[in-house]
C-alpha positions as CSV (number, residue, x, y, z in Angstrom):
1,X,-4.0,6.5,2.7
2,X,-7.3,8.8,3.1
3,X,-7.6,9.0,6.8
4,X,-11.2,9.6,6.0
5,X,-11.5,6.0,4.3
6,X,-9.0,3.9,6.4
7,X,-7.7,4.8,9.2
8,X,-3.2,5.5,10.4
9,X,-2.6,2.0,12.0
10,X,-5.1,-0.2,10.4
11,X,-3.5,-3.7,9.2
12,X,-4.2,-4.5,5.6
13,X,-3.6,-7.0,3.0
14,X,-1.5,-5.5,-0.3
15,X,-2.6,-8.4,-2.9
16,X,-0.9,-6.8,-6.2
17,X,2.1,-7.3,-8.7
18,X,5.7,-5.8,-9.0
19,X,6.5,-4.6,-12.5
20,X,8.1,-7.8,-13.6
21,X,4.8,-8.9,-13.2
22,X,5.7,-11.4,-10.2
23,X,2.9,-11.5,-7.4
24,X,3.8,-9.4,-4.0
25,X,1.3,-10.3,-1.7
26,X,1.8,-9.0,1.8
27,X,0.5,-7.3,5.3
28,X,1.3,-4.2,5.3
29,X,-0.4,-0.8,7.7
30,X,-1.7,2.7,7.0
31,X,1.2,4.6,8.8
32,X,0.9,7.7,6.4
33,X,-1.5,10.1,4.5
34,X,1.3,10.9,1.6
35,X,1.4,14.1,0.3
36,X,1.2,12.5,-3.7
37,X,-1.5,10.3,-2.7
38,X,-5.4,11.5,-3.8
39,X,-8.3,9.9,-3.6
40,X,-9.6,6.8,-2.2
41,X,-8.3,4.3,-4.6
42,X,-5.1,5.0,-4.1
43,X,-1.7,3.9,-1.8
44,X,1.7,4.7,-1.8
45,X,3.6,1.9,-0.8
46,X,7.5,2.1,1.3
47,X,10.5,0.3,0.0
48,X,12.6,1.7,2.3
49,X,16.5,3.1,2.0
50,X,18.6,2.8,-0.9
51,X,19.3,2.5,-4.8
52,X,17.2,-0.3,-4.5
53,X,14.3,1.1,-2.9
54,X,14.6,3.9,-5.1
55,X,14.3,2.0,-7.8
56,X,10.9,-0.2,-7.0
57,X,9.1,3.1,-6.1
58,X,10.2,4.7,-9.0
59,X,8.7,1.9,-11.2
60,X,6.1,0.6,-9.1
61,X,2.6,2.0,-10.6
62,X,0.8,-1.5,-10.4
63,X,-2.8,-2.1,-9.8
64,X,-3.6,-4.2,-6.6
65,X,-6.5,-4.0,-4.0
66,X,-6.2,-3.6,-0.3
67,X,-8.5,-5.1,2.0
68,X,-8.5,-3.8,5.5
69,X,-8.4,-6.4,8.6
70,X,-10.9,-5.7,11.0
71,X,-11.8,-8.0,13.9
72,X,-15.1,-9.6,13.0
73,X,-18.1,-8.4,14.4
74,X,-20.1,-10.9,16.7
């Protein structure tokens, strides 16, 4: 994430597709700036640990929007 657009903690909706085109809709949080990660339209999402993982965020190059969840402002 760009610290300087959302900031490290900061709950967010992922509303995108995985590459077999099936929906993956989910909470997720800002927990890392990501040293491949430039601009502000951009994410880098964790699959965590092994050959499965490995192989989601090697093919994983959807588009999706984030929306940030902020508490609402009375």
């Amino acid at each position: 994430m760009d610290r300087q657009v959302i900031s490290l903690g900061v709950p967010l909706w992922l509303d995108t597709t995985l590459p077999d085109g099936s929906p993956y809709r989910r909470v997720v949080f800002a927990q890392d700036t990501g040293g491949a990660v430039r601009g502000t339209v951009r994410a880098d999402l964790f699959w965590g640990h092994g050959p499965r993982a490995e192989k989601m965020a090697g093919t994983m190059k959807q588009r999706g929007r984030l929306y940030a969840l902020t508490p609402r402002k009375n």
